[in-house]
C-alpha positions in Angstrom: -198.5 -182.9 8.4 -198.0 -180.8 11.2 -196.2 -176.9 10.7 -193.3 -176.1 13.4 -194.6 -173.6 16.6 -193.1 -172.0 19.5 -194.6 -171.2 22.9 -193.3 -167.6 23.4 -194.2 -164.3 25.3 -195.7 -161.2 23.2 -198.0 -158.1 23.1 -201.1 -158.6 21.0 -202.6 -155.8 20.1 -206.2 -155.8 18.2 -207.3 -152.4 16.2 -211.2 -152.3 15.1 -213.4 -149.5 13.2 -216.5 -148.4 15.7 -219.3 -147.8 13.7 -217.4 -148.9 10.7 -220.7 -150.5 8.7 -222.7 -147.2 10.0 -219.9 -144.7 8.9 -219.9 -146.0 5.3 -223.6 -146.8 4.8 -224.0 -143.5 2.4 -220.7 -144.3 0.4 -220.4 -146.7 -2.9 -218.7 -150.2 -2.5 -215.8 -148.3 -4.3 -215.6 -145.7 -2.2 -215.7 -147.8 1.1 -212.9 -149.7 -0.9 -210.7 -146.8 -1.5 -211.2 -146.0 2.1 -210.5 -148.9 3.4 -207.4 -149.0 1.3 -206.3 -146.0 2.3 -206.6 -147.2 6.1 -204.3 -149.8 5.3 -201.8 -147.9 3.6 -201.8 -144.7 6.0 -202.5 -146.2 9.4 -201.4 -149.8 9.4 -198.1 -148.9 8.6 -197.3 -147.1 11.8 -197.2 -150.1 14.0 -194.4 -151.3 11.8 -192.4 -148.6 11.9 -193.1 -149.0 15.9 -191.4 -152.5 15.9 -194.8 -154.4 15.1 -195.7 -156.9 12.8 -199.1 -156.6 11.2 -200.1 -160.3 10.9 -203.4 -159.6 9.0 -206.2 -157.8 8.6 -210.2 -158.5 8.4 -212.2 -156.3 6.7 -212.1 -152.9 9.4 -209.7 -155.2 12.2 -206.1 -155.9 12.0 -203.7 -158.5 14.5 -200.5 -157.1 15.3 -197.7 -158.2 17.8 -194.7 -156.6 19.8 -192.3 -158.2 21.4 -192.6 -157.4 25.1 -190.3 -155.4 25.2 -191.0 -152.8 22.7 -194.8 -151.9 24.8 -194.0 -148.2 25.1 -193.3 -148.4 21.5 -196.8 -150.0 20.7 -198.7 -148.0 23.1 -197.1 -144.5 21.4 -197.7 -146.4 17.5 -201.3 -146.9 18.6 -202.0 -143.2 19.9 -200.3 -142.4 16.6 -202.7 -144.8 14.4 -205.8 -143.5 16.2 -204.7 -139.5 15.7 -204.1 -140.7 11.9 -207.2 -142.7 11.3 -209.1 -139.5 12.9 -207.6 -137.1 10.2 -208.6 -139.7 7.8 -212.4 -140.1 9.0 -212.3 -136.0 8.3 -211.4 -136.6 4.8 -214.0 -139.5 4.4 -217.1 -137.7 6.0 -218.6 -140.8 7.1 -222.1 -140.9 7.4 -221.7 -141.0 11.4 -218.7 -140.3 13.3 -216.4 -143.7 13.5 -213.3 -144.6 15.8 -210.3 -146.4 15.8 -210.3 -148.7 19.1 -207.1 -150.9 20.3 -207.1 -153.3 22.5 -203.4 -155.4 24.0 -202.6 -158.0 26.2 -199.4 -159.6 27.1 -198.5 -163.6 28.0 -197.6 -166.2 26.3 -198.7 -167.3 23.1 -198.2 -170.4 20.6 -196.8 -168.8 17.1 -196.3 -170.2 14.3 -197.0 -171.0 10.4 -200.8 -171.6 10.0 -203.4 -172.5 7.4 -203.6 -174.4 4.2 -201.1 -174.0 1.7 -202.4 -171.7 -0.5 -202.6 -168.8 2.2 -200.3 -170.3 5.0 -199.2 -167.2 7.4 -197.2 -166.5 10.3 -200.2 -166.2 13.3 -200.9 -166.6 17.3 -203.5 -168.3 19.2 -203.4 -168.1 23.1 -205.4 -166.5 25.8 -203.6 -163.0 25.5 -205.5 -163.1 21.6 -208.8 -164.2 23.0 -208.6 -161.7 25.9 -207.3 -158.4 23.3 -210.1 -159.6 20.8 -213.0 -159.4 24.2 -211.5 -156.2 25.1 -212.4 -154.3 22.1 -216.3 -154.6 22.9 -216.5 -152.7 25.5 -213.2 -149.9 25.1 -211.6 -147.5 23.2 -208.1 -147.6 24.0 -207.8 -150.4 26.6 -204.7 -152.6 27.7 -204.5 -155.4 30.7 -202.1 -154.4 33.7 -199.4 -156.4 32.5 -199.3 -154.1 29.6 -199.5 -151.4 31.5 -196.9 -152.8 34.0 -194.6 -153.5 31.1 -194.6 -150.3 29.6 -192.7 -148.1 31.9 -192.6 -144.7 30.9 -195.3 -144.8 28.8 -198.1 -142.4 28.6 -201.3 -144.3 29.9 -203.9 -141.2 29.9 -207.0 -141.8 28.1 -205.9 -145.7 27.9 -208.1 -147.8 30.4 -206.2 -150.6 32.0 -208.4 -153.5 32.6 -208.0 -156.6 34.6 -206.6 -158.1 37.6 -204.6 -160.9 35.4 -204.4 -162.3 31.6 -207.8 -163.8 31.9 -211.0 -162.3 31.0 -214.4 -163.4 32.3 -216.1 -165.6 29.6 -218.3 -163.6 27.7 -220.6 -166.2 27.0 -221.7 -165.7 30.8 
């Protein structure tokens, strides 16, 4: 019954539209569509060509992953995604201003093949997924110090680098 999984080390990296519902409250469903589309097919891409893998998207959020060691690679794709996604918002002319915020963690992770046949995917659960996904609330561009200590070389201004360790206090209070 059960599908095959690994415990293994990566960079989770969560993207999400601020203002998203806002920015598109004065355009038709088809033209938040076309949007939306074109947001997949003009930003999304980047982190692939950076060494990521997208691993899905959800409405204005998308999962991707690095391996470790390609964190300077992410860090640069997502400065590249959010510079794109701004030129984009220009064409748009949302209703109010929206922004691209990223949020990455490093540690280990369980991977695998998930969900019922008919949509079974490659995906991640672990605490470096719960703690990128609780980033994004509060930040822009944020990463945990692992990242940070991980990605040597990489340019870090305007990225705020967030916690002592992988864990992130419970939001639930």
């Amino acid at each position: 019954m059960g599908s095959e999984c690994e415990a293994r080390e990566l960079l989770v990296c969560f993207v999400d539209i601020k203002k998203w519902l806002r920015g598109t409250s004065t355009k038709s469903a088809q033209e938040t569509f076309r949007c939306l589309t074109e947001i997949y097919e003009k930003v999304l891409p980047i982190a692939e060509e950076h060494g990521g893998q997208l691993l899905k998207v959800i409405g204005d959020a998308a999962l991707i992953v690095w391996e470790p060691g390609d964190t300077k690679r992410a860090i640069e794709a997502a400065r590249i995604m959010r510079a794109e996604f701004a030129k984009l918002q220009e064409k748009f002319q949302p209703a109010e201003p929206m922004q691209m915020s990223v949020a990455m963690a490093l540690g280990p992770v369980i991977a695998g093949e998930m969900g019922p046949p008919s949509i079974r995917r490659f995906d991640v659960i672990g605490e470096p997924v719960n703690t990128a996904a609780v980033m994004l609330r509060g930040h822009d561009f944020a990463i945990t110090q692992q990242v940070a200590a991980a990605a040597e070389g990489a340019e870090l201004t305007g990225i705020e680098i967030v916690m002592e360790s992988g864990r992130m206090p419970d939001p639930r209070g």
